[in-house]
Steps between C-alpha positions, in 0.01 A plus 500: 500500500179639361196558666205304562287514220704524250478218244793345306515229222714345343395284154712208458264302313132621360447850455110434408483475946625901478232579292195355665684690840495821263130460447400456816673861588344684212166336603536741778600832370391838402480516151817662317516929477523627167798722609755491766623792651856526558499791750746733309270747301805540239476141393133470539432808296745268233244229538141624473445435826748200593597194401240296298358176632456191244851548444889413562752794591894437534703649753910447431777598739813686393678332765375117443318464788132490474384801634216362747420814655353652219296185402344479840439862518304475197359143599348755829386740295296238284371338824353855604348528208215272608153606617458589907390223667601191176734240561912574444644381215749200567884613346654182341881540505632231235884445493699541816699803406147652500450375808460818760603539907203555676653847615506600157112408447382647874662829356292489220175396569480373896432181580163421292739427194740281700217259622416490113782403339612193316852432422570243215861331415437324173802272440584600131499793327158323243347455844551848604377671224217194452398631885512868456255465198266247698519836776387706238210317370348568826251826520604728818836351591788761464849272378826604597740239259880457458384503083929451401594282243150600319500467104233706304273152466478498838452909559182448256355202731605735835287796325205281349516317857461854662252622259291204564487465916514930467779450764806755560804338437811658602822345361854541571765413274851548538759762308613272229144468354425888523505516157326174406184460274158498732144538440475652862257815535834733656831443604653697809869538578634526854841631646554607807596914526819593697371754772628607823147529598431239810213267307597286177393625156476401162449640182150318288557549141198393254664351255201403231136458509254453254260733421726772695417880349829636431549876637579585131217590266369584155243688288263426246539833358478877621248806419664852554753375687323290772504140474159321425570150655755363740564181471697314752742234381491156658836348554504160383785366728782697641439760695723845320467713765572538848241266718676463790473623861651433866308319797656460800371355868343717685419481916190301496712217270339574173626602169417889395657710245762735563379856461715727285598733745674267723662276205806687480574560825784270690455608865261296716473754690426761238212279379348452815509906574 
């Protein structure tokens, strides 16, 4: 049973209620970051900075289920984004396999995010995707969406939605579409890491993102020997080298990278020394 304070709703019949709930929320919070931290310097150092704002970003499990951690790690990192002393952003989970235990969101954030969330069960998959784009249309809500079964029509409303409400929206979509045609601004993959270590990890692979500098380079031309210009090129989908690093739970329930010098080693006890 969830908490009090926690909203859910389900949409058997007009979706245009959601939206007027929708505004009411956004009425009420901070205005959107620019950039959202993830907390793992690797990644962020990837990312100028984060992940953008006005935008969608797709998060796919290797294992086909959702991986809800993550999104609500990053959904807390996007809530502490906002000014001292401004309102919380409300996190609007649409599609139940979204949908995340309140352990799971206490971990991440405490319980300011759990007395802000709205879960939404749209009946059909058009009323799923028709609700996570009303979400995004809403400045300073961060949208955590089941986004499975999307076509590319529908990725261009999701990013034009986003674009429009300069929202966050992070989307999960299962295995089978890992490969599919989207419009969305990157696309992480998730598997879990075998480890004999005590806490869960997983290995975060950034799969494409537009605008990404690649680490390879060229020149516009050399004088004795030294180049005059480097210019960086920008990979214009998939990622060619390795963007990928491990994260892993750490004691105060959060998720942190896993430093080099303790990634290879298999003994708990060894990495606790």
């Amino acid at each position: 049973m969830l908490p009090r304070g926690v909203q859910i709703d389900s949409l058997p019949h007009r979706l245009i209620q959601l939206r007027t709930q929708l505004d009411n929320l956004a009425a009420h919070a901070a205005p959107a970051a620019r950039r959202v931290p993830l907390g793992w310097s690797q990644a962020d150092g990837w990312l100028g900075g984060g992940l953008c704002c006005g935008a969608v970003h797709e998060w796919i499990s290797l294992t086909g289920i959702p991986p809800i951690s993550m999104l609500i790690h990053v959904a807390a990192q996007a809530a502490n984004v906002c000014d001292a002393g401004a309102a919380k952003p409300w996190l609007i989970c649409v599609g139940r396999e979204v949908w995340p235990t309140p352990h799971t969101v206490v971990r991440a954030s405490g319980d300011h995010m759990l007395q802000r969330m709205l879960l939404i069960d749209p009946p059909t998959d058009a009323d799923r995707h028709w609700a996570i784009e009303l979400a995004l249309r809403c400045e300073g809500l961060i949208v955590v969406a089941d986004a499975s079964g999307m076509d590319m029509a529908t990725s261009r409303r999701l990013q034009l939605a986003a674009e429009s409400g300069r929202s966050l929206g992070l989307l999960a979509r299962p295995r089978r579409e890992a490969d599919a045609l989207s419009v969305a601004t990157t696309r992480w993959l998730v598997q879990p890491e075998p480890t004999d270590a005590p806490r869960p990890r997983w290995r975060v692979t950034l799969a494409r993102c537009k605008g990404l500098q690649s680490l390879q380079s060229h020149t516009n031309g050399t004088q004795d020997g030294v180049p005059l210009t480097t210019i960086p090129r920008i990979a214009r989908g998939s990622i060619t080298d390795d963007r990928s690093l491990l994260v892993e739970v750490n004691d105060a329930g959060g998720l942190v990278p896993v430093h080099a010098d303790i990634r290879e080693r298999r003994d708990p006890a060894a990495a606790a020394s």
